[in-house]
N, CA, C and O of each residue as an XYZ file, in Angstrom:
736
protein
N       0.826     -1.202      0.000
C       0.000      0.000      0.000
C       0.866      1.260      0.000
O       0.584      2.217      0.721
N       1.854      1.250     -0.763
C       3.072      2.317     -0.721
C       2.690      3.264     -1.048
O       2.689      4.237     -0.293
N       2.109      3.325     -2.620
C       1.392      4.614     -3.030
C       0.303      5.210     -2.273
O       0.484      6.342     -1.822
N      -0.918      4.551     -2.046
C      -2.058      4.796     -1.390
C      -1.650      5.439      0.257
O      -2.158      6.326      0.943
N      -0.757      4.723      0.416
C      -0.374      5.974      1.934
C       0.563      6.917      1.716
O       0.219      7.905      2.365
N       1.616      7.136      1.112
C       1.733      8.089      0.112
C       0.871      9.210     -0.157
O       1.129     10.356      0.209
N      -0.268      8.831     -0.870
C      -1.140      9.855     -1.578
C      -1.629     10.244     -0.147
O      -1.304     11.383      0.188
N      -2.344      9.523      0.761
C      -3.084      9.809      1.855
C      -2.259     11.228      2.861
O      -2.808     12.316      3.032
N      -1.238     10.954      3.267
C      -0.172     11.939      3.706
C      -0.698     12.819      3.064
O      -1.519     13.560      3.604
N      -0.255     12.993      1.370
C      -0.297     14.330      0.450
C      -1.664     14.897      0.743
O      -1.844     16.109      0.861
N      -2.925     13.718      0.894
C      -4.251     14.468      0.863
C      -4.839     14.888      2.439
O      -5.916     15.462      2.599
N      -3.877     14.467      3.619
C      -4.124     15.122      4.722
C      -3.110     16.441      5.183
O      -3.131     17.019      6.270
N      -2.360     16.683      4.192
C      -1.790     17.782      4.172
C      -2.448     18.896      3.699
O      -2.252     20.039      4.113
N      -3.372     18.519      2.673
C      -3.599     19.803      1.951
C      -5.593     19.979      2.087
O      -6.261     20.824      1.491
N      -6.181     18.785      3.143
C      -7.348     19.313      3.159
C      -7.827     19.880      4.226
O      -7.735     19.097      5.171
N      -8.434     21.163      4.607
C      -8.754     21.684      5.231
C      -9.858     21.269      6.560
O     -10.712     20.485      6.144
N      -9.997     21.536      7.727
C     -10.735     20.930      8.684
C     -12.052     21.132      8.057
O     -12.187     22.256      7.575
N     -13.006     20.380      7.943
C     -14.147     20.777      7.861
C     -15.426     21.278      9.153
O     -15.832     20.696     10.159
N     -15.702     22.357      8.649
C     -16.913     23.075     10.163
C     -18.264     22.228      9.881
O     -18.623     21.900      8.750
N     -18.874     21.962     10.926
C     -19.890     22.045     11.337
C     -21.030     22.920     11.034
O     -21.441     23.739     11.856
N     -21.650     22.730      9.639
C     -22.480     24.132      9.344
C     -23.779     23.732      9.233
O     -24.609     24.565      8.868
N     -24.161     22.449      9.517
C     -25.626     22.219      9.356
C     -26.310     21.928     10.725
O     -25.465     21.736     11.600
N     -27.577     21.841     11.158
C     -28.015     21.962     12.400
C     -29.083     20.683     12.400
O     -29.949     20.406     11.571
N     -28.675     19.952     13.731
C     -29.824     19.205     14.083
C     -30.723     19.820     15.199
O     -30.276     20.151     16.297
N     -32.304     19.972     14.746
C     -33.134     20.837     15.542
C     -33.416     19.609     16.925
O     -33.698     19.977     18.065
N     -33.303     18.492     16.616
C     -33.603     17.407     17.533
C     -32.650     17.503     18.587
O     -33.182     17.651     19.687
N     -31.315     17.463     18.592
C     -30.415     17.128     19.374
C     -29.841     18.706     19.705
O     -29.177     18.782     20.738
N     -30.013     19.868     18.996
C     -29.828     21.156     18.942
C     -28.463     20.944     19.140
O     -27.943     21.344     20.181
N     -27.704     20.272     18.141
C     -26.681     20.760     18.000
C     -26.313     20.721     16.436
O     -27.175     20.432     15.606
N     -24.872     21.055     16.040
C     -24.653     21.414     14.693
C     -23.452     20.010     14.394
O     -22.843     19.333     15.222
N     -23.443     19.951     12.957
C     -22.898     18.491     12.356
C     -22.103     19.093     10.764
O     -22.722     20.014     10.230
N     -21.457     18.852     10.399
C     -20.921     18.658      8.987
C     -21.891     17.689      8.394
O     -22.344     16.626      8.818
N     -22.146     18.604      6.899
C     -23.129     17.704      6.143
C     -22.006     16.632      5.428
O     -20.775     16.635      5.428
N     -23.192     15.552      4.713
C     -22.322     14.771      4.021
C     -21.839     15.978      2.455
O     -20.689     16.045      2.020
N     -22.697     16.559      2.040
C     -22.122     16.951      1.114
C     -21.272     18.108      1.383
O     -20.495     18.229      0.436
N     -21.098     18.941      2.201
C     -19.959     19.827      2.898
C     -18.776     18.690      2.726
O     -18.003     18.981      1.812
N     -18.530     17.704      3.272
C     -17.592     17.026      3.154
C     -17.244     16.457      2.424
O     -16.031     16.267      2.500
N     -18.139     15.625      0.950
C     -17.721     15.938     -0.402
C     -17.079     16.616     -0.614
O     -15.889     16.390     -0.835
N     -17.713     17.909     -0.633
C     -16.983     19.116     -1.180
C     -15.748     19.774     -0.886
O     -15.052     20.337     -1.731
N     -15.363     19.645      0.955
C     -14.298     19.924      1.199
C     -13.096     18.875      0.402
O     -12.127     19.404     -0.143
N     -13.248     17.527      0.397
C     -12.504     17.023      0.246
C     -12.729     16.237     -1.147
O     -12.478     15.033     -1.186
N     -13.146     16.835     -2.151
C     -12.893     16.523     -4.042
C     -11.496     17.010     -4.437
O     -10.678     16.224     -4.914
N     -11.282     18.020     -4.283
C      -9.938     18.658     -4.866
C      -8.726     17.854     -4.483
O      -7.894     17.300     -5.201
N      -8.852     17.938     -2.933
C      -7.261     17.303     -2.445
C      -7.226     15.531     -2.754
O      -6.183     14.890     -2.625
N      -8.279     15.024     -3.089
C      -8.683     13.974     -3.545
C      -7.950     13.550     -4.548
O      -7.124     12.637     -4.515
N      -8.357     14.452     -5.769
C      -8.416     14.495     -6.880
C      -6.747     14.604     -7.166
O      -6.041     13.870     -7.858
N      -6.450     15.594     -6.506
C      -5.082     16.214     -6.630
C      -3.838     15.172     -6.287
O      -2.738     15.174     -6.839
N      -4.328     14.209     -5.153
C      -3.509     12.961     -4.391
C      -3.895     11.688     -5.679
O      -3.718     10.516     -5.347
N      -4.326     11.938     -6.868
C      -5.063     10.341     -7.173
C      -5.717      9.306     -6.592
O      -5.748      8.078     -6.669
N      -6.375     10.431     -5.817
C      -7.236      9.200     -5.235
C      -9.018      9.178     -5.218
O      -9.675     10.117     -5.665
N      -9.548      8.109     -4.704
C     -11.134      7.888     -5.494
C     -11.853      7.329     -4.061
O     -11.523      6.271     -3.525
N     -12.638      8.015     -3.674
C     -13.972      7.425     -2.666
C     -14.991      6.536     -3.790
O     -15.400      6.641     -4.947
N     -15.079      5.744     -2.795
C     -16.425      4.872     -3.579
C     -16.974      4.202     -2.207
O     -16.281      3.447     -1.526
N     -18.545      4.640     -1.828
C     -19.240      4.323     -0.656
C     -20.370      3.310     -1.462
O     -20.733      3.552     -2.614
N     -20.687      2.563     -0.956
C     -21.652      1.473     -1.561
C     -22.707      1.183     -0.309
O     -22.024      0.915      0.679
N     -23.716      1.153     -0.083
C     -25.024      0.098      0.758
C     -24.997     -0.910      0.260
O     -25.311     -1.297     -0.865
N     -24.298     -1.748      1.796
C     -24.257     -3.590      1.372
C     -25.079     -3.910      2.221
O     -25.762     -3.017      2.722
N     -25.248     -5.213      2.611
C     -26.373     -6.331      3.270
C     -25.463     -7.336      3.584
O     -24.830     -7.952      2.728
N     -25.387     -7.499      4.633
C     -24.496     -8.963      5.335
C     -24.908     -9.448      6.283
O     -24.974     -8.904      7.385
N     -25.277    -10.634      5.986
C     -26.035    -11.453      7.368
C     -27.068    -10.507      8.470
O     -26.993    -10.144      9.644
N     -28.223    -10.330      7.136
C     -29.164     -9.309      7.867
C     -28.688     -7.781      8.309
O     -29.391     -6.911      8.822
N     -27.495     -7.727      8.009
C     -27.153     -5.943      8.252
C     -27.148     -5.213      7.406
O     -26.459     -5.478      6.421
N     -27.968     -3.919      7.457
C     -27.530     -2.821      6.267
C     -26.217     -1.985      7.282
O     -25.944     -1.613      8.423
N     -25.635     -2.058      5.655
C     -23.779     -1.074      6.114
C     -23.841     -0.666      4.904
O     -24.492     -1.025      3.923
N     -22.608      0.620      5.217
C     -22.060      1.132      4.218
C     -20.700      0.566      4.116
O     -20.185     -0.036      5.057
N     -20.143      0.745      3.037
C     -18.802     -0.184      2.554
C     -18.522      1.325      2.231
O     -19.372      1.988      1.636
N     -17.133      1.950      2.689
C     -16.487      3.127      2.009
C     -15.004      2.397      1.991
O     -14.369      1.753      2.825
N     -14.776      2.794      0.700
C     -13.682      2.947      0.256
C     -12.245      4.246     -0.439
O     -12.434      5.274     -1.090
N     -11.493      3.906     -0.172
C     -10.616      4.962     -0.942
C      -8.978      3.953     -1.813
O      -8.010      3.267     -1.487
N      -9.584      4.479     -2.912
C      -8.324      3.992     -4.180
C      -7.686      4.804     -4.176
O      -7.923      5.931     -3.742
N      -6.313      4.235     -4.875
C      -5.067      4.498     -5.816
C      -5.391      4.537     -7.048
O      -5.608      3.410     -7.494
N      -5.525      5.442     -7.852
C      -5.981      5.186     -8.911
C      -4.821      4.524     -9.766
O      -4.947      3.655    -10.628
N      -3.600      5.172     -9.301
C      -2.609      4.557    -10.411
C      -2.565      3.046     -9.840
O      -3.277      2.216    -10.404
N      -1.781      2.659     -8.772
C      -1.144      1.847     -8.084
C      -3.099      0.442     -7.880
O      -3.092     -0.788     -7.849
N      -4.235      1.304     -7.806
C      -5.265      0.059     -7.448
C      -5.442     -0.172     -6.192
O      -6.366     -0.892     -5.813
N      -4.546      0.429     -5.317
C      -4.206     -0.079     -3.652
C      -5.634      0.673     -3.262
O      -6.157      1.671     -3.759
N      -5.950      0.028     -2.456
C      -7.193      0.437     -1.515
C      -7.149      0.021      0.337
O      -6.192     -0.575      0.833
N      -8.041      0.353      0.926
C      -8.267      0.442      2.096
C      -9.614      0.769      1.796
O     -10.059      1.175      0.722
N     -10.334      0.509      3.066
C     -12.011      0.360      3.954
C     -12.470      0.103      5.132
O     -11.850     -0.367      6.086
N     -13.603      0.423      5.068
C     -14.271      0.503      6.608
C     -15.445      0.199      6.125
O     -15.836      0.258      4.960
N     -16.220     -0.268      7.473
C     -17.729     -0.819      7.687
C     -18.521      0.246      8.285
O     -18.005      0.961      9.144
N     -19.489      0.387      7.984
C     -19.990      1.367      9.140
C     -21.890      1.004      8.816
O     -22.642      1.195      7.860
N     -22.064      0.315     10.408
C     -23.895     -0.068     10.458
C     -24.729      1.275      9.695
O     -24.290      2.422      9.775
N     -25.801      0.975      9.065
C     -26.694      1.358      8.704
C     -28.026      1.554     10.208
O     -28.738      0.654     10.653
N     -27.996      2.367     10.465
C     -29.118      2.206     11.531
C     -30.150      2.857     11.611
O     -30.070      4.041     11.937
N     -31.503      2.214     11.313
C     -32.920      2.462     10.936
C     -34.083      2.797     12.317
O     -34.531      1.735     12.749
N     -34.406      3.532     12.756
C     -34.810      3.536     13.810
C     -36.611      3.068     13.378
O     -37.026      1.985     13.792
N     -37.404      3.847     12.669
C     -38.492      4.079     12.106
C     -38.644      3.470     10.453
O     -38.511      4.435      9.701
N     -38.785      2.690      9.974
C     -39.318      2.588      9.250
C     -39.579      3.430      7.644
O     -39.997      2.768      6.693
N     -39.361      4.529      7.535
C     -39.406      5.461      6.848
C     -38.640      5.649      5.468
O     -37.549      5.079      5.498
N     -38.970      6.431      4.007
C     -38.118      6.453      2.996
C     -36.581      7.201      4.282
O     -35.422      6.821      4.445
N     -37.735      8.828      5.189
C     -36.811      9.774      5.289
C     -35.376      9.093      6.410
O     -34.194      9.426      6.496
N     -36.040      8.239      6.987
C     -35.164      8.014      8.303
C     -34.373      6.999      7.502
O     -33.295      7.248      8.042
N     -34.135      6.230      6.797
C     -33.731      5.831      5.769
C     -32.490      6.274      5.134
O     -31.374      5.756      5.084
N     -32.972      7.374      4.657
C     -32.114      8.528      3.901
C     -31.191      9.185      5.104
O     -29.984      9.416      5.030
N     -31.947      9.395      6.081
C     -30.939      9.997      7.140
C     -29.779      8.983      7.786
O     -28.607      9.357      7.836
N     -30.191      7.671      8.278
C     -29.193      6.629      8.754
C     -28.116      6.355      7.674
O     -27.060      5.810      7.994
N     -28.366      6.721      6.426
C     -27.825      5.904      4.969
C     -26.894      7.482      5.016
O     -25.716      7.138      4.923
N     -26.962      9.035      5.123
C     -26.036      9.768      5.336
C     -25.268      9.895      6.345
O     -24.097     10.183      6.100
N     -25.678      9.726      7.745
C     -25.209      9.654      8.948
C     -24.130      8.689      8.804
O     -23.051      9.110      9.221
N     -24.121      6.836      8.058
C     -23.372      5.933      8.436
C     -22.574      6.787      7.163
O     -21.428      6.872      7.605
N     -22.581      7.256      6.227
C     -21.392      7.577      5.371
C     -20.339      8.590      5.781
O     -19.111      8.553      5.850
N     -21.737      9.976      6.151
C     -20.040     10.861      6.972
C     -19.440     10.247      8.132
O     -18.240     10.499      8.245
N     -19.934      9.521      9.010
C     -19.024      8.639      9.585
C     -17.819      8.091      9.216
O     -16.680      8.373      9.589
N     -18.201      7.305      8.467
C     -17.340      6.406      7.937
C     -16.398      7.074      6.802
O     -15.415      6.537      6.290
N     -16.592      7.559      6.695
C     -15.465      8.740      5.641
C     -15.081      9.533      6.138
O     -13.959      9.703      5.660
N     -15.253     10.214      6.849
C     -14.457     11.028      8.283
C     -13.486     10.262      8.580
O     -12.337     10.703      8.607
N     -13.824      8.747      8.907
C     -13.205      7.847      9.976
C     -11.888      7.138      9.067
O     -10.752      6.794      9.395
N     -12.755      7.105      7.584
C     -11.098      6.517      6.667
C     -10.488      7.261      6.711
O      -9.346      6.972      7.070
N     -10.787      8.739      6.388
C      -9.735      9.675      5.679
C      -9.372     10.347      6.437
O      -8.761     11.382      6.173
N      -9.843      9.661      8.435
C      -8.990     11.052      9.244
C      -9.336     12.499      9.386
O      -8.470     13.166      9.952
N     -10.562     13.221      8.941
C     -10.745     14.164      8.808
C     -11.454     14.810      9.696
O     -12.436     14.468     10.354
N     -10.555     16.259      9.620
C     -11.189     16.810     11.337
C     -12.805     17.707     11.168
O     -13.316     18.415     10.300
N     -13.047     17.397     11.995
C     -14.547     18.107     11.879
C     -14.660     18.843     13.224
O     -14.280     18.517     14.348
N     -15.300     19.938     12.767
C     -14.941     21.024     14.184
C     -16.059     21.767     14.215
O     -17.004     21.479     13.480
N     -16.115     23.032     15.238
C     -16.811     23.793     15.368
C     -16.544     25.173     14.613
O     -15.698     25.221     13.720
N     -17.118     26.044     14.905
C     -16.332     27.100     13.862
C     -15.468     27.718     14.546
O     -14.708     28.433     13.893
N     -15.237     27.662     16.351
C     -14.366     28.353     17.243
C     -13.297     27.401     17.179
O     -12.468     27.841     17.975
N     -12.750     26.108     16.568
C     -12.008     25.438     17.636
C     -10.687     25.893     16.666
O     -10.745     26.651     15.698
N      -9.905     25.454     17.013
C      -8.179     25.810     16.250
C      -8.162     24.846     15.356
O      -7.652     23.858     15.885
N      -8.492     24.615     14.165
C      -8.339     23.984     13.394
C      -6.997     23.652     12.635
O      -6.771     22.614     12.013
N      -6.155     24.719     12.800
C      -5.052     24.759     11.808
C      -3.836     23.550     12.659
O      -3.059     22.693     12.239
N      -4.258     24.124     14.165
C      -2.969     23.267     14.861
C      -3.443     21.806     14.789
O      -2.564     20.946     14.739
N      -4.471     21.504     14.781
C      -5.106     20.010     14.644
C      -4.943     19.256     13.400
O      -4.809     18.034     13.346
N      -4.967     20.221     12.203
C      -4.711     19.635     11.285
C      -2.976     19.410     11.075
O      -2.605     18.358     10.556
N      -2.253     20.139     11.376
C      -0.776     20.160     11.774
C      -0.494     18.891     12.573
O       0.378     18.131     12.153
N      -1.128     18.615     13.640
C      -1.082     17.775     14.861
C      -1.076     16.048     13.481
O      -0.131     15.265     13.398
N      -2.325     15.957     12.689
C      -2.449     15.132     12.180
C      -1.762     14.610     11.044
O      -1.732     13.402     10.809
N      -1.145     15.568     10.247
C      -0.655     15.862      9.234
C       0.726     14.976      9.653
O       1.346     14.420      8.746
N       1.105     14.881     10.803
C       3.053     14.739     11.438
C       2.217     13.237     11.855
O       2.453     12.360     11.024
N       1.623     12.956     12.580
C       1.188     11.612     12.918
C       0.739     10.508     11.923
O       0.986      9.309     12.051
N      -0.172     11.266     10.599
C      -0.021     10.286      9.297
C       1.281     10.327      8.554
O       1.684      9.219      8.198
N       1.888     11.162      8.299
C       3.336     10.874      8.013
C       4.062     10.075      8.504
O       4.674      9.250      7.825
N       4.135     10.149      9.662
C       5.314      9.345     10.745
C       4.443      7.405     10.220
O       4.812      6.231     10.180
N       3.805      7.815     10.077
C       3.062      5.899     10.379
C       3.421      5.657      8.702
O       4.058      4.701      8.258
N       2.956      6.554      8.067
C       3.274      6.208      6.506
C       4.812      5.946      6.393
O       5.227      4.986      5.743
N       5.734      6.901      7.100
C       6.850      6.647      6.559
C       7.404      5.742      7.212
O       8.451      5.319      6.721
N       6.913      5.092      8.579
C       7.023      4.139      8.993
C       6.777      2.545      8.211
O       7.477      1.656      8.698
N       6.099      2.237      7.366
C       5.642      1.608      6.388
C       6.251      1.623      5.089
O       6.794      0.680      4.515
N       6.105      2.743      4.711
C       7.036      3.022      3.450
C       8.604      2.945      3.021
O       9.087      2.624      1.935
N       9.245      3.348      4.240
C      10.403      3.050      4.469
C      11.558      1.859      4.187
O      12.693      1.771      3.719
N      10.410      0.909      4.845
C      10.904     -0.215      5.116
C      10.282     -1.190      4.068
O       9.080     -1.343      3.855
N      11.404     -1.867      3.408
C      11.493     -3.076      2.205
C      10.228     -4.348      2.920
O      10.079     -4.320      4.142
N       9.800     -4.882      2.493
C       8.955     -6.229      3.300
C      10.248     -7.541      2.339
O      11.053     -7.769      1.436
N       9.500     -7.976      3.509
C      10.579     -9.445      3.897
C       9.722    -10.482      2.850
O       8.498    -10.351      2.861
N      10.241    -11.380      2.057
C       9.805    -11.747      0.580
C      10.368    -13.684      1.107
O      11.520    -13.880      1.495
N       9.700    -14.440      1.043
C      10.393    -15.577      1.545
C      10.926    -15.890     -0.074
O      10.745    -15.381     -1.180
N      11.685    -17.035      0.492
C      12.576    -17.646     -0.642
C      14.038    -16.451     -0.915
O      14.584    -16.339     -2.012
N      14.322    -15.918     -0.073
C      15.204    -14.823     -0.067
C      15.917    -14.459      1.091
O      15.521    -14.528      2.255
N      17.232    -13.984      0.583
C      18.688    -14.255      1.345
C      18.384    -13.831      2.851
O      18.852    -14.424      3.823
N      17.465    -12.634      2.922
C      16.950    -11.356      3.771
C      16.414    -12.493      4.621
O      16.814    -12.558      5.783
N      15.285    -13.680      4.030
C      13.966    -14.294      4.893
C      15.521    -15.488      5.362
O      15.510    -16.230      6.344
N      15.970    -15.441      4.984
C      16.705    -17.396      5.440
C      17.478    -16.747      6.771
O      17.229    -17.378      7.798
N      18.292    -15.703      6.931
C      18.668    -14.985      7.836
C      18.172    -14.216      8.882
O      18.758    -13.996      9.942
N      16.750    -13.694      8.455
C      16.096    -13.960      9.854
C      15.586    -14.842     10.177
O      15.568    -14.799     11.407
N      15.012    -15.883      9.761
C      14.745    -17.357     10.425
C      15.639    -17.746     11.211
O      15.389    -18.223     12.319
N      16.462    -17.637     10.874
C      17.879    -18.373     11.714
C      17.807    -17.022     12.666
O      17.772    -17.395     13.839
N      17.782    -15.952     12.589
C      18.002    -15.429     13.610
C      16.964    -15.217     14.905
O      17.192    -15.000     16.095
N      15.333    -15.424     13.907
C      14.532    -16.438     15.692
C      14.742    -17.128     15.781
O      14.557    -17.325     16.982
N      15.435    -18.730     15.011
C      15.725    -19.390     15.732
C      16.602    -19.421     17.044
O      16.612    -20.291     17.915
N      17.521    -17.957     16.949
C      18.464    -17.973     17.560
C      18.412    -16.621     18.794
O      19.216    -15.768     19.172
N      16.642    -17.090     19.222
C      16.702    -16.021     19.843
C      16.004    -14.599     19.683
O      15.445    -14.043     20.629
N      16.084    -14.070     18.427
C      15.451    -12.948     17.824
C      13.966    -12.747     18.172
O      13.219    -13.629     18.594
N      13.680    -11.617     17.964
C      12.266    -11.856     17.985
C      11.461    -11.237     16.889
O      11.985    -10.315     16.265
N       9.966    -11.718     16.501
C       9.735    -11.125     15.615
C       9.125     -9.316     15.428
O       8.885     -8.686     14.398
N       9.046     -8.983     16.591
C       8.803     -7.866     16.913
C       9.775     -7.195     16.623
O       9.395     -6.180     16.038
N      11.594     -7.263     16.805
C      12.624     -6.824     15.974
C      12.618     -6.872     14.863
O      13.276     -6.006     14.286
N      11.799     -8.006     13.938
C      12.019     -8.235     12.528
C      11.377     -6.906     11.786
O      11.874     -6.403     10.779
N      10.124     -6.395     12.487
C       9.361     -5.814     11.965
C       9.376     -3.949     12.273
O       8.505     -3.082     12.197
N      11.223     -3.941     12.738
C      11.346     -2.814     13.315
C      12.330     -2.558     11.741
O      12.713     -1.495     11.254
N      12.548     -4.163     11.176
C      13.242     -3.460      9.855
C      12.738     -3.455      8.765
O      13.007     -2.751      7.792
N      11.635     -4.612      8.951
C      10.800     -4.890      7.036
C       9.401     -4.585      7.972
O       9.201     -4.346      9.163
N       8.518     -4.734      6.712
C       6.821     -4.983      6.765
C       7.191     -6.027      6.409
O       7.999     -6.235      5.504
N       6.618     -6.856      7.110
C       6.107     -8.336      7.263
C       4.816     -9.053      7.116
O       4.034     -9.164      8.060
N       4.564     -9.593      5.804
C       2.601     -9.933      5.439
C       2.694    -11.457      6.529
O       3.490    -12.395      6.570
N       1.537    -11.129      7.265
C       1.274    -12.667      7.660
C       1.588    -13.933      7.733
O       1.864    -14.766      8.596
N       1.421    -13.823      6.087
C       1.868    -15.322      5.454
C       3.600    -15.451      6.206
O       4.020    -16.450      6.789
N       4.227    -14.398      6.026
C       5.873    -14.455      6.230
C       5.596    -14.521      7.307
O       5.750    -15.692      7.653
N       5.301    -14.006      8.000
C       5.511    -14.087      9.514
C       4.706    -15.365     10.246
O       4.832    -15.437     11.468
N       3.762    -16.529      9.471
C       3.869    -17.863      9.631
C       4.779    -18.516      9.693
O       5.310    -19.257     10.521
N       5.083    -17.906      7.897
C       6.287    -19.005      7.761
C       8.003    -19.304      8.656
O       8.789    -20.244      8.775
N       7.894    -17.680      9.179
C       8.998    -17.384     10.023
C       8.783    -18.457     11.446
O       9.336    -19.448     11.923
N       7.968    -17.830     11.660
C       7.711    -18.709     13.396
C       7.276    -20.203     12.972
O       7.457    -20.765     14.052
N       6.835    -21.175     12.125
C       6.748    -22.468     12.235
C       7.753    -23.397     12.866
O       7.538    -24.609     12.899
């Protein structure tokens, strides 16, 4: 996922916090719409190569939303689940649970701050901006460990000899599968 966190960095650098400009009269308080948040975040999207795609699925009796975000070049993706929750019966309540579970859940992939119109937005987005970097370049950095290779036969031998795999993974990304095959 080299590119896709990559791009993600580039697109939490350059999108702006989004405010809170729509009002719930029920709960009397104020929310970011879903389409405010479209909108904030098309450009830096666009600009990073990258693609939202939110879908309404059905799984073992649950309505969810499936959000996603692509690589357009690279294909790499990432996702989240997020319940559909119907209180009433209704087209409208419907329509409302089916926006509610999306800005959720797209907030929640892409990290995005949602605020009031008083709060400090700039240092928060700063705050976030150094913390997705650091994890990306934490990831990116580092080569992954490929079995059948000089890299994998030498750390085997070196848990055998003690090592641990929690060191291994302070130098490569390590998929699963390798890190079976390491510890068997």
């Amino acid at each position: 996922m080299k590119a896709l966190l990559k791009s993600l960095v580039e697109f939490n650098k350059q999108v702006k916090p989004i405010i809170k400009g729509a009002d719930n009269p029920f709960f009397k308080s104020k929310y970011a719409s879903l389409d405010t948040i479209q909108q904030t975040i098309k450009e830096p999207l666009n600009a990073n190569g990258l693609v939202v795609t939110q879908s309404n699925i059905f799984i073992e009796g649950q309505l969810l939303v499936e959000t996603k975000v692509w690589h357009s070049e690279s294909g790499e993706s990432m996702g989240s689940i997020f319940p559909i929750v119907v209180n009433k019966q209704s087209a409208q309540d419907y329509g409302s649970a089916v926006s509610y579970a999306k800005r959720y859940s797209l907030s929640g992939l892409l990290n995005l701050i949602i605020e009031d119109e008083d709060d400090d937005g700039n240092k928060a987005s700063d705050k976030v901006t150094i913390i997705a970097k650091k994890i990306a370049d934490e990831v990116v950095d580092k080569p992954w460990l490929n079995e059948g290779t000089d890299e994998f036969d030498k750390v085997k031998a070196a848990l055998q000899n003690g090592f641990k795999l929690v060191d291994v993974r302070k130098k490569y990304n390590v998929s699963k599968k390798v890190a079976d095959l390491l510890t068997k």
